[in-house]
NUKEVEX-240612 format. One record per atom (N, C-alpha, C): residue number from 0; residue in three letters; chain; x, y, z. Coordinates in Angstrom, 3 decimals, padded with zeros to 6 digits, always signed. Each point is the difference from the previous one (the first is absolute). Layout:
<rs>
  vexnu  tordo  bake        c1        c2        c3
    NUM    ALA     A         X         Y         Z
...
</rs>
This chain:
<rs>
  vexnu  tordo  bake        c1        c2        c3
      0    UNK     A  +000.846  -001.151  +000.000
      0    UNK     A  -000.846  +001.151  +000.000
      0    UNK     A  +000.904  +001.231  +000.000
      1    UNK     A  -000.315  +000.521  -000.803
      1    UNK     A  +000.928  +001.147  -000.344
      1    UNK     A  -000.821  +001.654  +000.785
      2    UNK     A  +000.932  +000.747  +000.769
      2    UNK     A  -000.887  +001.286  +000.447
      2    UNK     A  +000.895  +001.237  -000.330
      3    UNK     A  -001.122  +000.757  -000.550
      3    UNK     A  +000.867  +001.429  -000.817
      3    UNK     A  +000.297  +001.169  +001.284
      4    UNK     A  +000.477  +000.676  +000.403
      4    UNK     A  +000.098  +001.173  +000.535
      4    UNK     A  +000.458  +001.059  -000.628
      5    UNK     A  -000.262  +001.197  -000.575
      5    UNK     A  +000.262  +001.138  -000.861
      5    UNK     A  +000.156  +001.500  +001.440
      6    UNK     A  +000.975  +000.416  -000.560
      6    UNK     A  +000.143  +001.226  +000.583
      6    UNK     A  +001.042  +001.288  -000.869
      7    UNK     A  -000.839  +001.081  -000.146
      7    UNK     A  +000.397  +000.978  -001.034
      7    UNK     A  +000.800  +001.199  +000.598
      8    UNK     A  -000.065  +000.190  +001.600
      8    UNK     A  +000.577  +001.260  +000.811
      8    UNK     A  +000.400  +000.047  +001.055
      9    UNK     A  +000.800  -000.259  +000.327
      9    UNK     A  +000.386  -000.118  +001.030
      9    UNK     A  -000.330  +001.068  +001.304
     10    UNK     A  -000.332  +000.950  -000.523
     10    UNK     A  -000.476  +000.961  +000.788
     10    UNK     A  -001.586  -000.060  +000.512
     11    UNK     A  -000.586  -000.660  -001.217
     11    UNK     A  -001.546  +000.502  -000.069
     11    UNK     A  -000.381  -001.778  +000.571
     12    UNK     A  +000.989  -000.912  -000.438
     12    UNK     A  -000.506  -001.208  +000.903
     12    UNK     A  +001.688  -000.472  +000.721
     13    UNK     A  -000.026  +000.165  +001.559
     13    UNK     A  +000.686  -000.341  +000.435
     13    UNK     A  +000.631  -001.391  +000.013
     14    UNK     A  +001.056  -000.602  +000.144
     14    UNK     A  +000.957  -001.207  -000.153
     14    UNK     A  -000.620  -000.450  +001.161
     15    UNK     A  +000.058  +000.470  +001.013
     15    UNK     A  -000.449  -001.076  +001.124
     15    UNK     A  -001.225  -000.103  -000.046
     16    UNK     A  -001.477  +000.261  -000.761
     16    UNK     A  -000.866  -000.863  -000.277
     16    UNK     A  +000.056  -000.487  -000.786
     17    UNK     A  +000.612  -000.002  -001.631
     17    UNK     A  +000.327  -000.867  -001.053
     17    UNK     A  +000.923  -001.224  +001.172
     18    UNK     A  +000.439  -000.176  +000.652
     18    UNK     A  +000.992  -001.120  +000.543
     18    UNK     A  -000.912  -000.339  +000.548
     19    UNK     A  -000.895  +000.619  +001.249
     19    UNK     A  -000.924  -001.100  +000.714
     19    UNK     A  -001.021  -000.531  -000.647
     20    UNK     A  -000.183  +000.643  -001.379
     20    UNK     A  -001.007  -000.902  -000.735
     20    UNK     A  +000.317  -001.338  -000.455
     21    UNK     A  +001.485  +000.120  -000.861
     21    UNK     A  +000.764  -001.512  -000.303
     21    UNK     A  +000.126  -000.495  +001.113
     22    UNK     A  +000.807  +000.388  +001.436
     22    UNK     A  +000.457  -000.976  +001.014
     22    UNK     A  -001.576  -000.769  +000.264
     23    UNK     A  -001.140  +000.790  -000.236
     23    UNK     A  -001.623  -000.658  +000.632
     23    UNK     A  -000.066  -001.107  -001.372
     24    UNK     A  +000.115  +000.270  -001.092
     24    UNK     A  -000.184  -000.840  -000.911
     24    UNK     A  +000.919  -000.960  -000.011
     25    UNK     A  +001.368  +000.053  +000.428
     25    UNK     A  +000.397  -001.605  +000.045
     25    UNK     A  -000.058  -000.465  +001.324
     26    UNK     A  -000.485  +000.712  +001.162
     26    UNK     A  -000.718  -001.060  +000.796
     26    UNK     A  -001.275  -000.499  +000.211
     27    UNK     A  -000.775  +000.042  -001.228
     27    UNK     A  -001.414  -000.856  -000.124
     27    UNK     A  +000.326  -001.483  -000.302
     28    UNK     A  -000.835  -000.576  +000.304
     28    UNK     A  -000.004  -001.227  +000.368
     28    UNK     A  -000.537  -000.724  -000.855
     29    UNK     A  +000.065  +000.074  -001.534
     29    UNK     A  -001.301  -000.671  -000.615
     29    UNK     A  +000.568  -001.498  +000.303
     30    UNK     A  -001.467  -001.214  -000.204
     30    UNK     A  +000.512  -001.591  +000.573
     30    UNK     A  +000.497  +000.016  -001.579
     31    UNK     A  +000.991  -001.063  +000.130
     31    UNK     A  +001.246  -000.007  -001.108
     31    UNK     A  +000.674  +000.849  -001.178
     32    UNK     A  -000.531  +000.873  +000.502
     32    UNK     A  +000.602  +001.316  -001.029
     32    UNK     A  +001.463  +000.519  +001.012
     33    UNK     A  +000.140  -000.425  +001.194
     33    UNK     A  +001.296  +000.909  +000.754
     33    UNK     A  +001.217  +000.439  -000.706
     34    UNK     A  +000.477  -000.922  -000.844
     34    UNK     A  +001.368  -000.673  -000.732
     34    UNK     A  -000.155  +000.384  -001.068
     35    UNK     A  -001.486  +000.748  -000.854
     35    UNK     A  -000.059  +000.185  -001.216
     35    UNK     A  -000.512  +001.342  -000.291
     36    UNK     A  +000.219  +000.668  +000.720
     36    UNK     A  -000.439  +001.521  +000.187
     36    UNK     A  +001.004  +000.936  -000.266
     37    UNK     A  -000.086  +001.061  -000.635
     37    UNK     A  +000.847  +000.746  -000.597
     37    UNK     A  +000.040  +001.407  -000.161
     38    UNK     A  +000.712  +000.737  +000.797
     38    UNK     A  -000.493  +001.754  -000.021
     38    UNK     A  +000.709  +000.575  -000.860
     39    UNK     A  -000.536  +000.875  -001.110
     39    UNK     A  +000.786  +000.942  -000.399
     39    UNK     A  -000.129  +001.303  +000.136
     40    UNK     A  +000.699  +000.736  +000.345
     40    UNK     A  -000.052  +001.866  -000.060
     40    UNK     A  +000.041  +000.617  -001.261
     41    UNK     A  -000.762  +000.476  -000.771
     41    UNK     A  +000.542  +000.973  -001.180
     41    UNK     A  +000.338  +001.196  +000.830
     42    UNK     A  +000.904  +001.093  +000.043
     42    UNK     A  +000.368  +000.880  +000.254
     42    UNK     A  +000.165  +001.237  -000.879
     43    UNK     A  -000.805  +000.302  -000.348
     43    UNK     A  -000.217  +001.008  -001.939
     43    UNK     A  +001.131  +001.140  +000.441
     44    UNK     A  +000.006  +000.351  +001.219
     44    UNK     A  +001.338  +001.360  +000.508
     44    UNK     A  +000.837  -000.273  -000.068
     45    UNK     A  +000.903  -001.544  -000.074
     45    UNK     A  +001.172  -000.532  +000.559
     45    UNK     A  +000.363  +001.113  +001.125
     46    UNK     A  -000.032  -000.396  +001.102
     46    UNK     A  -000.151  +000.667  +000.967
     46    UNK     A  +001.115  -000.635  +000.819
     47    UNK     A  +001.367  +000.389  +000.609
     47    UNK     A  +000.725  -000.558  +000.925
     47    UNK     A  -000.191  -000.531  +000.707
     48    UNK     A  -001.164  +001.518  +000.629
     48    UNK     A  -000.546  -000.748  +002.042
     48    UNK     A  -000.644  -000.706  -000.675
     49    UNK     A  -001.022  -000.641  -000.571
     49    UNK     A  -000.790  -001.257  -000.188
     49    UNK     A  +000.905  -000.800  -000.412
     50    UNK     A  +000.947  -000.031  -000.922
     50    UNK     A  +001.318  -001.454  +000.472
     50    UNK     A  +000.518  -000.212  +000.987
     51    UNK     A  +000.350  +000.773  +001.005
     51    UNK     A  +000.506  +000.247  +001.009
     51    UNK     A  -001.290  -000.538  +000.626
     52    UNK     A  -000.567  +000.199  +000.625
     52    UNK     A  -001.305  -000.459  +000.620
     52    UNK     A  -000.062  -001.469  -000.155
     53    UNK     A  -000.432  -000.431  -001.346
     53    UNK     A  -000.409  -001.448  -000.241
     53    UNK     A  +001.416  -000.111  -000.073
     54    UNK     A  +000.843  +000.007  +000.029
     54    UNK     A  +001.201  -000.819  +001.027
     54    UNK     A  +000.253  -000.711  +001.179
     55    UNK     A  -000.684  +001.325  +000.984
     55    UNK     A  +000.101  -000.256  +001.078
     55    UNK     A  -001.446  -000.718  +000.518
     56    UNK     A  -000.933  -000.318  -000.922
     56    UNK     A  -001.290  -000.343  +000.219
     56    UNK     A  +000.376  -001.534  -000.600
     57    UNK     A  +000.382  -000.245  -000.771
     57    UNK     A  +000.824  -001.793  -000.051
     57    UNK     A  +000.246  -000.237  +000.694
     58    UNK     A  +001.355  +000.892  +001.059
     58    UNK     A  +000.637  -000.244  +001.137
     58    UNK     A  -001.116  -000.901  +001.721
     59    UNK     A  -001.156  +000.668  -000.784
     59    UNK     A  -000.919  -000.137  +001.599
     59    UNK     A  -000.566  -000.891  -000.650
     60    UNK     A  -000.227  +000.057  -000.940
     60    UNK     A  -001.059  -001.131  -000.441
     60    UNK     A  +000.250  -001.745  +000.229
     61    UNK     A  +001.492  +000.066  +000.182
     61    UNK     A  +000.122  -001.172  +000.623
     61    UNK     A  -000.492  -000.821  +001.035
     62    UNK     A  +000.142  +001.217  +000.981
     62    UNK     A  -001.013  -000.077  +001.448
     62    UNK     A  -000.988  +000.062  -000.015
     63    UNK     A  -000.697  +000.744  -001.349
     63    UNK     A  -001.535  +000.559  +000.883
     63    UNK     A  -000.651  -000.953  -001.167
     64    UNK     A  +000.458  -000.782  -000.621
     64    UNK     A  -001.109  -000.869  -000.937
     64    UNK     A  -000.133  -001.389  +000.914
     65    UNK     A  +000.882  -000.286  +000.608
     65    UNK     A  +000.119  -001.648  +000.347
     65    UNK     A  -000.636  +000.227  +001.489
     66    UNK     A  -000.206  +001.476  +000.394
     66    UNK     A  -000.356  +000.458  +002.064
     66    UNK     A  -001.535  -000.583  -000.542
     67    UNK     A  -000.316  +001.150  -001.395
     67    UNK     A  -001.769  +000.161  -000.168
     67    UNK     A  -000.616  -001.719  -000.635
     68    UNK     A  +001.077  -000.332  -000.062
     68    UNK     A  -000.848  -001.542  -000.511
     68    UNK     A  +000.325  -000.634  +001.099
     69    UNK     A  +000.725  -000.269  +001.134
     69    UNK     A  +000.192  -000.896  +000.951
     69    UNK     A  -001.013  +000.127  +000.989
     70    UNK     A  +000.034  +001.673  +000.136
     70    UNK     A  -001.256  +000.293  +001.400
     70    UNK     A  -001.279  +000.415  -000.895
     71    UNK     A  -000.238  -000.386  -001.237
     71    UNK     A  -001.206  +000.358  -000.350
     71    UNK     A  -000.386  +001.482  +000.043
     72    UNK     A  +001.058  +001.004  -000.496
     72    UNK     A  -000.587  +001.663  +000.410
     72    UNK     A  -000.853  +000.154  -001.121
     73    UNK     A  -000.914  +000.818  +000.385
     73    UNK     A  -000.882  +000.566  -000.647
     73    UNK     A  +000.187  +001.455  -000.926
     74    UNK     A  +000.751  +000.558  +001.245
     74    UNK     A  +000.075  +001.584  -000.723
     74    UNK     A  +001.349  -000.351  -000.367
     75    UNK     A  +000.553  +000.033  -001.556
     75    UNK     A  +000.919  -000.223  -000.286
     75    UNK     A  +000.582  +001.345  -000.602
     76    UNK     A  +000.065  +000.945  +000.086
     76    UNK     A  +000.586  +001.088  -000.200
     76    UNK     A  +000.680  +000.681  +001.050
     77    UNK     A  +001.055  -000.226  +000.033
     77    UNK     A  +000.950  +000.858  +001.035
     77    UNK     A  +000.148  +000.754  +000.877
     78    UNK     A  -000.689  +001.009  -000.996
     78    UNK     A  -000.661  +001.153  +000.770
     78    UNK     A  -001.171  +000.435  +001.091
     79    UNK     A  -000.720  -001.062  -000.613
     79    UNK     A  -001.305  -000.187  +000.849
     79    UNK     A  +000.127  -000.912  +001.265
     80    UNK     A  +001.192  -000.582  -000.366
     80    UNK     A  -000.357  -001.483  +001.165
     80    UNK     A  +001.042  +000.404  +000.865
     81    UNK     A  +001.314  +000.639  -000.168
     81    UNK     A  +000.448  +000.921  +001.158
     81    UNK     A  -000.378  +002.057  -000.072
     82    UNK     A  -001.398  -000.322  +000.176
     82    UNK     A  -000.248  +001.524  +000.290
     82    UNK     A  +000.694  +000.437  +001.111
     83    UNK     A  +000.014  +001.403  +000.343
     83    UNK     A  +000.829  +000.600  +001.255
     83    UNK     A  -001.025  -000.321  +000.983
     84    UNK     A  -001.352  -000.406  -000.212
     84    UNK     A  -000.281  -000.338  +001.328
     84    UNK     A  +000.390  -001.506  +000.568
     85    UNK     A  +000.507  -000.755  -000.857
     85    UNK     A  -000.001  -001.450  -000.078
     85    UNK     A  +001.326  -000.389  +001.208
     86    UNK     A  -000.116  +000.138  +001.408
     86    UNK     A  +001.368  -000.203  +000.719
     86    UNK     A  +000.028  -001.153  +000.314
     87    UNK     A  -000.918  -001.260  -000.018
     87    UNK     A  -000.715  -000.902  +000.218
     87    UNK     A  -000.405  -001.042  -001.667
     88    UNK     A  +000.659  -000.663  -000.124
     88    UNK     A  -000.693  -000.758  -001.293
     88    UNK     A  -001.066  -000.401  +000.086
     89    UNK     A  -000.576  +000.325  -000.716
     89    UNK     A  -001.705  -000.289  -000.581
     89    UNK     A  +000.203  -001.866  +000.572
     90    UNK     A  -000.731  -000.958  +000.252
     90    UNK     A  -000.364  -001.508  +000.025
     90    UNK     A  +000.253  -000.520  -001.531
     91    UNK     A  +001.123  -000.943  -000.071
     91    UNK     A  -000.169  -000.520  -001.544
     91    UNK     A  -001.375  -000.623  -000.340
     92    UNK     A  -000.288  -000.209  -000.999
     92    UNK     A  -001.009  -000.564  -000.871
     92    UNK     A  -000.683  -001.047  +000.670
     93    UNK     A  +000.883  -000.876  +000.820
     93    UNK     A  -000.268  -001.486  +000.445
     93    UNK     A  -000.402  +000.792  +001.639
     94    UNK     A  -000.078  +001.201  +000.084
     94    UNK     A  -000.124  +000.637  +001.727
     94    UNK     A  +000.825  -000.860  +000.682
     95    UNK     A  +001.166  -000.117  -000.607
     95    UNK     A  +001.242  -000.409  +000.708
     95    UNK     A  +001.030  +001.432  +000.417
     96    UNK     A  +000.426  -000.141  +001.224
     96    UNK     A  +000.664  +001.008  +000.802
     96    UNK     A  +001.594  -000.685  +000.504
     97    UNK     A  +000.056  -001.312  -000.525
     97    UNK     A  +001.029  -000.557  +000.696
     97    UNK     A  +001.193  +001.119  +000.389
     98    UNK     A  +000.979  -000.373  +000.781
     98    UNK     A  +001.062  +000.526  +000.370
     98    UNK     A  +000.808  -000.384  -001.470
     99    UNK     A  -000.334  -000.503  -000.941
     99    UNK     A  +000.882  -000.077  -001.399
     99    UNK     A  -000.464  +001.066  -000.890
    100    UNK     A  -000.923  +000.176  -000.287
    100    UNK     A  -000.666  +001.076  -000.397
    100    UNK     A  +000.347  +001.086  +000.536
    101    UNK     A  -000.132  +000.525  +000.972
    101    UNK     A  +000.410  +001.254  +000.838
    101    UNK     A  +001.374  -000.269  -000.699
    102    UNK     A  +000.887  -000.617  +000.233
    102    UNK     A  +001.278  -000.234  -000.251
    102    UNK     A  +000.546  +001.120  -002.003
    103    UNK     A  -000.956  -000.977  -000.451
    103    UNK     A  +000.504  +000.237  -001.469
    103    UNK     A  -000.654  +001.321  -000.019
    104    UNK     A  -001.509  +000.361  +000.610
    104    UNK     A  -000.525  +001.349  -000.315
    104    UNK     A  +001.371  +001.214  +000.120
    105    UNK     A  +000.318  -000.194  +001.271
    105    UNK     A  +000.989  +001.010  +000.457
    105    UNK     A  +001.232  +000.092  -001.137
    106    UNK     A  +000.912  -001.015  -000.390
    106    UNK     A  +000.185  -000.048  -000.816
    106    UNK     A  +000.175  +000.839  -000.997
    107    UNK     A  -000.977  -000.397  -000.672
    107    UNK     A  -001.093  +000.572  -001.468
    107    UNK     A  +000.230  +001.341  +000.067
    108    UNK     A  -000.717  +000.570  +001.191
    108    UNK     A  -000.350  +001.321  +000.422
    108    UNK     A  +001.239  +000.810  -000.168
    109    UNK     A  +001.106  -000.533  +000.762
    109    UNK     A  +000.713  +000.893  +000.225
    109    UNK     A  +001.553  -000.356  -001.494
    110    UNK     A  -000.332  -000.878  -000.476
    110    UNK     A  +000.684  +000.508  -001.507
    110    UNK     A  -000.969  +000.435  -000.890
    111    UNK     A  -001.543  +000.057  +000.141
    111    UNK     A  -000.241  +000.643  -000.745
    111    UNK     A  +000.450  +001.489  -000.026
    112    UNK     A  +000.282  +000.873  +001.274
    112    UNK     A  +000.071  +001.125  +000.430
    112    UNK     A  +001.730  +000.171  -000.567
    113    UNK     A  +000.635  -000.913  -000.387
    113    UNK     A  +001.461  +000.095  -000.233
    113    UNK     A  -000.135  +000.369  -001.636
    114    UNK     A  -000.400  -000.119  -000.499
    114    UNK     A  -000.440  -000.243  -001.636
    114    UNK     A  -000.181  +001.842  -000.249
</rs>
């Protein structure tokens, strides 16, 4: 399954929602599509910060595709699922809280904030 993402300005559409849109799109879960899913960016500006960006948005995506399919997250956009009110991880999917979970949330959280 192939998914398009287009972005023309970097100004008028910011990189860090073009990124949390792909990082949300390759952590959906379709049943046997995981392995066959495919994002592309057109970038019509060639735009640095948006290379620069989806650089560093590969970089996380390591973590944050295999966190949102293990604990079942729901809100898979970055942004949303560590809001500034979020000091506390939301209950994964399975309303699992384990001390492993807490574990990787923290984690997550705090390289996402390194990025």
């Amino acid at each position: 399954m192939d998914m398009f993402v287009t972005t023309a300005d970097p100004e008028l559409e910011p990189p860090v929602i073009m990124v949390n849109t792909v990082l949300s799109l390759m952590a959906v879960d379709y049943p046997g599509m995981a392995h066959k899913l495919a994002v592309y960016v057109s970038d019509d500006a060639c735009s640095p910060l948006t290379f620069f960006a989806l650089s560093e948005a590969a970089k996380f995506a390591q973590l944050w595709v295999p966190f949102c399919r293990k604990h079942n997250i729901q809100v898979r956009a970055p942004f949303r699922y560590f809001s500034p009110t979020a000091e506390q991880p939301p209950s994964a999917g399975g309303g699992s809280n384990s001390p492993e979970f807490q574990q990787e949330w923290k984690h997550i959280k705090v390289y996402k904030h390194l990025l």
